[in-house]
N, C-alpha and C positions, 0 to 999 in steps of 0.2 A: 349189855348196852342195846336199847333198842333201836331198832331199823332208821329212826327218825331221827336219833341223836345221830347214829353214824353217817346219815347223809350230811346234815346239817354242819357237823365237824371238819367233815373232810373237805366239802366247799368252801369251807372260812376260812381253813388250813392250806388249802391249795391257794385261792383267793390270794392272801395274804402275802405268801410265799413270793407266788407269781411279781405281785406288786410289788415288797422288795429288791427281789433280785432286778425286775425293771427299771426302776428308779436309782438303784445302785449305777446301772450299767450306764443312765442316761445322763447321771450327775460325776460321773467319774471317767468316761469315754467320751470322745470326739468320732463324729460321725466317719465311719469304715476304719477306725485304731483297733487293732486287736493286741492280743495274749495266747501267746502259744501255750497250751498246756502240754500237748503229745502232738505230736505231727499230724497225728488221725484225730486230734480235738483242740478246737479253738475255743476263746470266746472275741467273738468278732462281732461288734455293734452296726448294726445296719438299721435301717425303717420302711416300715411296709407301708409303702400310699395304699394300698388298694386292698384285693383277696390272697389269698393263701398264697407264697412264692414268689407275692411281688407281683399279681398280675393285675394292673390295672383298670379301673371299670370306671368308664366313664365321664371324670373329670369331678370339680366339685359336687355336681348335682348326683353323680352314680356312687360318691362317697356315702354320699348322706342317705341314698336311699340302702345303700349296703348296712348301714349303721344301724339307722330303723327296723332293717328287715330280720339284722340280728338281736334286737332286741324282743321282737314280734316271736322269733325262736327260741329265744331264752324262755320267753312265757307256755309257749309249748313244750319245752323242755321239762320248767316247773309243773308242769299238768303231769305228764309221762310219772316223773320220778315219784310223785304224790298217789299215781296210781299203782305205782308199783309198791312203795312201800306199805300197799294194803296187804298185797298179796302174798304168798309164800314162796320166797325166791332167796337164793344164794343172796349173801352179804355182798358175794363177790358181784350182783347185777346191782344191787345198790351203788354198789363204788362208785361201779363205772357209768351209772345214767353221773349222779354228781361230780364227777371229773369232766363230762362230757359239759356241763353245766356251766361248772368253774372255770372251764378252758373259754366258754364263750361270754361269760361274765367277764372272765379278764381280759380280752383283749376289745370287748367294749366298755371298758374304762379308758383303753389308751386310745380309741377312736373320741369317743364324747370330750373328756376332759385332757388329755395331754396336750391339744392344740392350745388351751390359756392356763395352762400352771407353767410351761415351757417354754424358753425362747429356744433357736435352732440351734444346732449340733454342729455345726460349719466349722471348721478348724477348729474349733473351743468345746470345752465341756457345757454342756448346760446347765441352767438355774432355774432352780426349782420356785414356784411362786414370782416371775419373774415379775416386772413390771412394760416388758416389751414381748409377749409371746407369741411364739411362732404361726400361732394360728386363730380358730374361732372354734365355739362348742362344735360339737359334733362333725370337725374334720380333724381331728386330731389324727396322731402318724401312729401304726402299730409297732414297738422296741422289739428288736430280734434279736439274739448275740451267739446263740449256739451253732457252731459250725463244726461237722466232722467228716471231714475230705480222708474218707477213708482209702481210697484209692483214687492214683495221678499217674496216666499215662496216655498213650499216644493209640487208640483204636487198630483193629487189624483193617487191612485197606479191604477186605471183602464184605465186610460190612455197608449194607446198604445205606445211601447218604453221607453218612457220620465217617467212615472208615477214617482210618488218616490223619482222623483230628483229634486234639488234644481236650480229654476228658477226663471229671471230676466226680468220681462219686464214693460220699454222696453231697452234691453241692446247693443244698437246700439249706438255707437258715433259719431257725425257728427260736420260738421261746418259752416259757414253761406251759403258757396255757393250750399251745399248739400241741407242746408232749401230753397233756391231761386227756385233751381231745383223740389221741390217737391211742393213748392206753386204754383208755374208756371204749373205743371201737372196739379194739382187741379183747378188750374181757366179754363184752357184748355176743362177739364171734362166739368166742369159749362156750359162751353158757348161753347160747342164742332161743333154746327151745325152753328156758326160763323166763328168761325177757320177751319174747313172742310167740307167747304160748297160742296155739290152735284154739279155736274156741270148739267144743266137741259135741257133735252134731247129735242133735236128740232123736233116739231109736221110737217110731212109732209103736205105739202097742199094736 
C-alpha cells in the first residue's frame, strides 16, 4: 500500500468513525445522561461551546473565528502531510500527521454543521435533520461522551491550594477526534527526528 493510500484511508476511516459514534451519542442521549461501563469509564454526553476542555473563547463572534482558524489549520495540516508523504518516513509519521488531520476535520464538522441538522439536547434526545435547530452554520456545539474518572478522592491537605479538596482524575471529556489528535502527537513524539527532520548543512569545499 502506498504512503498516499494509507493516509487517505485512515482519515475517511477515522472521519467516519468519529461521525458515527457522534451522531449515535447525540440521537440516543440527552444532554449530561451517561452509561457506566466500569467505574474508571463512562460514556457521558456533554458539548463543547468552545476549545479543548470546555474552555470558552469569546462568545459567538470567538466561536466562529475559532471555527475559521481551524479550518485555515486543516489546510496547513493538508500541505504538512503532502509533504511528508514525498519523503521517506515511517508509515508510523504518516498515521499520525492523518489522525492529527481527521481529529480536526472532525470536530469541524460539529462546529459548521451540527448547529442546523440539530435541535438541543435539553432533557430530550436529539433529531437529526431537524426542522427547529439548535443553532446557525458555523456555531455548532462540539459532542463529547468519553469519560474515565480513573481516580476519586479527597487531596492530602499539604498540597498547595487543592489540598483538601475533592478530586477527579482524569476528569476531562473528549471524543474520538480529540483521541486521533493526541495519538497523532504521541507517534509524532516516537518518531520526531522522521517527521522534523534537520535539514543538513552543506560542508564548504
Amino acid at each position: 500500500m502506498s504512503k498516499k493510500t494509507l493516509a487517505i484511508l485512515t482519515v475517511l476511516i477515522a472521519i467516519i468513525l468519529d461521525q458515527v459514534i457522534k451522531i449515535y451519542v447525540k440521537t440516543h442521549f440527552a444532554l449530561n445522561e451517561e452509561v457506566v461501563v466500569f467505574e474508571w469509564f463512562k460514556i457521558h454526553f456533554t458539548e463543547n461551546n468552545g476549545m479543548a476542555m470546555g474552555i470558552e473563547f469569546g462568545g459567538k463572534a470567538g466561536k466562529l473565528f475559532l471555527t475559521l482558524f481551524r479550518i485555515v489549520a486543516v489546510g496547513a495540516i493538508i500541505y504538512w502531510l503532502k509533504g511528508t508523504i514525498k519523503r521517506v518516513v515511517n508509515n508510523a509519521v504518516v498515521v499520525a500527521i492523518a489522525l492529527i488531520l481527521a481529529g480536526a476535520i472532525g470536530n469541524i464538522i460539529d462546529s459548521v454543521f451540527y448547529g442546523v441538522i440539530f435541535d438541543d439536547s435539553y432533557h430530550k434526545v436529539a433529531t437529526l435533520f431537524s426542522d427547529n435547530p439548535y443553532g446557525t452554520l458555523f456555531h455548532g456545539k462540539v459532542v463529547d461522551m468519553f469519560y474515565f474518572p480513573l481516580w476519586q478522592g479527597v487531596l492530602p491537605d499539604w498540597i498547595p491550594f487543592v489540598g483538601g479538596e475533592m478530586y477527579t482524575f482524569f476528569q476531562y471529556i473528549f471524543n474520538p477526534a480529540d483521541a486521533y489528535i493526541t495519538i497523532g502527537v504521541i507517534l509524532l513524539f516516537l518518531f520526531n527526528k522522521q517527521a522534523f527532520p534537520k535539514e543538513e548543512k552543506k560542508i564548504a569545499e
